[in-house]
C-alpha positions in Angstrom: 0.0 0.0 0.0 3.0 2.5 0.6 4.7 1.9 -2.8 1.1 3.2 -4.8 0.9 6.0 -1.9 4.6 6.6 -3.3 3.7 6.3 -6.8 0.7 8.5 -6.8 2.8 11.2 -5.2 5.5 10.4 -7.6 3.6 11.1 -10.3 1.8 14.2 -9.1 5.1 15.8 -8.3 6.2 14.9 -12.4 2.6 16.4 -13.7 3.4 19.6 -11.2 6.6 20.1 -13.2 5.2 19.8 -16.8 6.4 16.6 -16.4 5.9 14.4 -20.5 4.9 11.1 -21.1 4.2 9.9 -17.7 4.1 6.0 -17.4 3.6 3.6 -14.4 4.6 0.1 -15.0 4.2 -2.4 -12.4 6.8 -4.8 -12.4 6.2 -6.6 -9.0 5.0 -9.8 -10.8 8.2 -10.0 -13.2 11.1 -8.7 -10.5 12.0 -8.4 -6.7 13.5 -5.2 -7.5 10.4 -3.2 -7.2 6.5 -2.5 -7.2 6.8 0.1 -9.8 8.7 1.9 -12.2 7.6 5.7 -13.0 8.8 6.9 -16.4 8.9 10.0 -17.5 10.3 13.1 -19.8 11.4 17.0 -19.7 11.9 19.0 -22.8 15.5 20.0 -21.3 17.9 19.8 -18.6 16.4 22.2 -16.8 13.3 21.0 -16.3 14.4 17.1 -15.7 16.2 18.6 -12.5 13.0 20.7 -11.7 11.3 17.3 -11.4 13.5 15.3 -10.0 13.7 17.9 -6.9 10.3 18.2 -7.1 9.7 14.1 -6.3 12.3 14.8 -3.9 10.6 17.6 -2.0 7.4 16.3 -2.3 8.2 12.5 -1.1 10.2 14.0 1.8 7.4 15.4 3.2 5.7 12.7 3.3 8.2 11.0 5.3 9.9 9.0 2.3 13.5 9.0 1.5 15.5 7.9 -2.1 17.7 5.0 -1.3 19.9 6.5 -3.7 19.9 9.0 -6.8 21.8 8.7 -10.3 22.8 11.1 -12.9 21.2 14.5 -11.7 24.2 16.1 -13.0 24.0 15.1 -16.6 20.2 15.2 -16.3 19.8 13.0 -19.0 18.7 10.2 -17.5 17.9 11.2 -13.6 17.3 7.7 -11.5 15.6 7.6 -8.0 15.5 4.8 -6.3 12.9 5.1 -3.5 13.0 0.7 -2.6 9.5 0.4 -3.7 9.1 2.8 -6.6 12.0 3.0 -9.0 11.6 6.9 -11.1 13.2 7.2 -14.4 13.5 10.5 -15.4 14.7 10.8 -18.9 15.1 13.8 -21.6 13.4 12.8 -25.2 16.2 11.5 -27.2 17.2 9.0 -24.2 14.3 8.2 -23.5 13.9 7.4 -26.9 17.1 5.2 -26.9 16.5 3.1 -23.9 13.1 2.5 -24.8 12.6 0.9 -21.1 8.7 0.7 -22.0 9.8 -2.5 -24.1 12.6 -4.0 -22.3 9.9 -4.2 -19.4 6.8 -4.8 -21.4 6.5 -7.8 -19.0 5.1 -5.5 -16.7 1.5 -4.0 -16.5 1.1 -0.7 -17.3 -0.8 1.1 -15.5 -3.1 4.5 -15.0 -3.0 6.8 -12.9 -6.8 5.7 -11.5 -5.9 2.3 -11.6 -3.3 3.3 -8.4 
């Protein structure tokens, strides 16, 4: 129950920022690593740091802390890792390349209602 109380903050903090393409897969049937991943774009670098703090603000409040956090710097490809809830926070063209829609299309994706 935390992990789609994480997600659904997750992805209201992404839609706050302008956030593109939001998708929730949930990959708890296919992998241990996680309940969900939350993907997601930003038109520049810029704005994939504004979301990034913004999950970060926002799940800090409510008491949740990233196990760890890749590539802000580049901005790029921005990784949180909250245990539970894995965000991928990409900018178009890598999102594009590492497609991770299809390498985990074992996973059901998901709505935002169906949280």
């Amino acid at each position: 129950m935390e992990s789609k109380k994480m997600a659904k903050l997750i992805c209201d903090a992404l839609a706050d920022k302008k956030g593109e393409d939001i998708k929730i897969i949930n990959i708890s049937e296919v992998t241990v690593l996680a309940d969900y991943f939350i993907i997601a774009s930003g038109t520049n670098r810029s704005q994939v740091q504004a979301m990034a703090d913004n999950v970060e603000e926002m799940l800090g409040k409510a008491g949740f802390e990233p196990k760890q956090i890749e590539g802000y710097q580049n901005a790029n490809w921005i990784l949180m890792d909250y245990r539970d809830v894995i965000v991928h926070i990409f900018d178009r063209e890598n999102r594009l390349f590492y497609d991770l829609e299809r390498i985990w299309r074992d996973g059901k994706s998901m709505t935002l209602e169906e949280l």
